[in-house]
N, C-alpha and C positions, 0 to 999 in steps of 0.2 A: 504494500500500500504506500500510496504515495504521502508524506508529510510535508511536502514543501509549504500549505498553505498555513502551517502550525511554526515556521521561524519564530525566535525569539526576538528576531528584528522588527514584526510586527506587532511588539507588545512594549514599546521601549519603558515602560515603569516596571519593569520585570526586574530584577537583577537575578545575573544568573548562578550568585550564590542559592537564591531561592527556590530556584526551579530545579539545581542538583539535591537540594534538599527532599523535594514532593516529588522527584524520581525516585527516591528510594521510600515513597511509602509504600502499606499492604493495599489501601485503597487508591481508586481511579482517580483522578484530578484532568479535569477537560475545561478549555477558557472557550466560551462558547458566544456568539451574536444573538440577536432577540431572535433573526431568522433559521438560527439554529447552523450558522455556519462556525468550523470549529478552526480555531487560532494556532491551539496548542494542546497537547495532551503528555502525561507522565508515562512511565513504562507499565505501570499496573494499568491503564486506561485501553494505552495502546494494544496488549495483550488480550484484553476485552474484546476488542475493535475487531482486530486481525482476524481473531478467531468467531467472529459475528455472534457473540455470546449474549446475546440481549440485544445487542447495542452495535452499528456497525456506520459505516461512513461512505454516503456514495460519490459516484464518480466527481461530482461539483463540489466534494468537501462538506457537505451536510449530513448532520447527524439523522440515522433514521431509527426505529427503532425495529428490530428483526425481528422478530416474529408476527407482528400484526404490519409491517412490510407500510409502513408511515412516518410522517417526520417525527421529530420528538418533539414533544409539547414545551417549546422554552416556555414560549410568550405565557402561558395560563399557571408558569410556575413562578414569572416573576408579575405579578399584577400590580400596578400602579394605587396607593391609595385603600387597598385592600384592608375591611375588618378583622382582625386578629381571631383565628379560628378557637373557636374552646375546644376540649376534652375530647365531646361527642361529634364535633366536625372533621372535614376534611381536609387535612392541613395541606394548603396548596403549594406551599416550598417542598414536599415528598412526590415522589410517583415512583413505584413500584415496576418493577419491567420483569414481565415475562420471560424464560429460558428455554434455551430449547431440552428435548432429553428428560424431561422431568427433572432439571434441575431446581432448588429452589433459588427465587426471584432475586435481584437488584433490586438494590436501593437506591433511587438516585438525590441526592440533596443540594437545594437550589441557591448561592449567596449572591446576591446582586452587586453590581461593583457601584461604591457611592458617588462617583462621575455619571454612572447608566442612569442612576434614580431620580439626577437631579439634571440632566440633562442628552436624555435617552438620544442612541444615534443607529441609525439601523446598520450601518458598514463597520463599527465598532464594537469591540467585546462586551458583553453585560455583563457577563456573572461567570461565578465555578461552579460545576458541577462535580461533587464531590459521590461520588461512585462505592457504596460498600457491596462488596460481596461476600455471601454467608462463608463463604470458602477459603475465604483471607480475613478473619475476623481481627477487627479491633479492638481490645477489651482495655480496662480500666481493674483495678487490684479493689477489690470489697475495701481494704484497708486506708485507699486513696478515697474513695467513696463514702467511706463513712467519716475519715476525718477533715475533707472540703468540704461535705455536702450535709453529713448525720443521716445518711443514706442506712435501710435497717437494709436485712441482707434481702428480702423479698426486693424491696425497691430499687439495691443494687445491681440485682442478678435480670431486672426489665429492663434498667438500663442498657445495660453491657447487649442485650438480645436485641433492641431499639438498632445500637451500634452496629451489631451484626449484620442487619436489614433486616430482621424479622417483624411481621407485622404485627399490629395489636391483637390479631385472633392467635398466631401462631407464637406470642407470649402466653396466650392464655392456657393452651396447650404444652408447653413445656416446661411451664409453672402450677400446670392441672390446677386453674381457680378458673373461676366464672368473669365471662367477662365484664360484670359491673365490679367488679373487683380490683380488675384489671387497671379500670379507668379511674375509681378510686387511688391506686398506688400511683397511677401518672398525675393524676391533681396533686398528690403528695410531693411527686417529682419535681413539677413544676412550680409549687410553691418553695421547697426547699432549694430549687438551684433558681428560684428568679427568672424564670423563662416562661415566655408565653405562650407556646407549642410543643406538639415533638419535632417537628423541622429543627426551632431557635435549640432545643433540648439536646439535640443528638448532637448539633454544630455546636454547643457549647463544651460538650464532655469531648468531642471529637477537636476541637481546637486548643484545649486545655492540656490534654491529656495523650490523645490521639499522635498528634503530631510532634511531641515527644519520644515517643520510641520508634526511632526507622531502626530496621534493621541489621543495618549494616553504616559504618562511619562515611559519610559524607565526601564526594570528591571536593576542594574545595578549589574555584576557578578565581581568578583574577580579574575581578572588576573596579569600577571605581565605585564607592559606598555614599559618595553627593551626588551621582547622577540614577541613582537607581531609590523609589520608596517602597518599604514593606507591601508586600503582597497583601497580607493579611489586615494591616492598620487599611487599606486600597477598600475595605468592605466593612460596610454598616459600620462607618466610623470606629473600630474597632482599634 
């Protein structure tokens, strides 16, 4: 597959300390347009891609989504001005993408870049799409959970399954409780870490904690550090 349209040249707030960094995560990281055209992606995305595992790239550079063989919903996952979903809604920064194989599902979570929000450009990147899969799990230690958060173990072990991509039913299933239960422990969640979703919720424990442990030590390349801004502070003022 071809990545030319994914240079780092055409993202110049990038520095590419950063990006050698979110190459060595276990999840997917894609810098994507409102039209769903892709800029950049990490080697865990890319591996996704290649292998049309949910998720694949067609010949114009667009993300589509493989199995239901359509674009991927950027636009409905970054909504302008949108009410903050409760408990029992549909949190629109998630979308969940089908596998082929009876695998189970992608997670895909939406961060908007605070240039896109405050001055949207359709030939410009909007957001990350932060890619978990059940199979490269990202977890967080009960121990860290409980003393950032006062997370009890039930409400640690939804999290970390959240992290994973599992959905609210298939927590409720490998926690065997019902799911008004379920959604109970997440109001819990969400109180106790200050977040107004599972989208904000998973991005929170997944930018805390998450991007904390890569794998393996970091190539580190030579840039200049006044021509390049954080990636990360780049979103939801952060």
């Amino acid at each position: 597959m071809n990545y030319r349209n994914w240079s780092v040249t055409n993202s110049p707030n990038l520095g590419s300390i950063v990006l050698g960094v979110l190459d060595l995560l276990r999840s997917g990281v894609v810098m994507i347009g409102i039209r769903g055209q892709l800029y950049w992606a990490n080697l865990t995305a890319k591996e996704i891609l290649d292998a049309h595992d949910g998720l694949q790239v067609d010949a114009e550079g667009l993300l589509l989504l493989s199995e239901e063989n359509r674009p991927f919903p950027v636009a409905e996952m970054l909504p302008r001005d949108a009410p903050v979903a409760s408990v029992d809604d549909e949190d629109q920064s998630i979308k969940y993408v089908r596998r082929p194989f009876g695998k189970r599902g992608l997670t895909v979570i939406a961060r908007p870049f605070v240039s896109f929000r405050e001055n949207p450009d359709a030939d410009k990147p909007a957001a990350l799409l932060f890619i978990q899969d059940p199979e490269r799990p990202v977890r967080v230690s009960q121990t860290d959970l409980h003393q950032f958060y006062g997370l009890t173990l039930t409400e640690g072990s939804l999290a970390n399954f959240l992290m994973e991509g599992s959905t609210l039913e298939e927590c409720c299933e490998r926690l065997a409780i019902r799911p008004s239960t379920a959604r109970m422990h997440l109001r819990n969640l969400l109180a106790k870490t200050g977040t107004r979703g599972q989208g904000e919720l998973v991005w929170l424990l997944f930018r805390n904690h998450g991007l904390m442990t890569p794998t393996k030590t970091p190539e580190i390349r030579h840039c200049r550090p006044d021509n390049h801004r954080s990636l990360l502070s780049s979103m939801n003022g952060d």
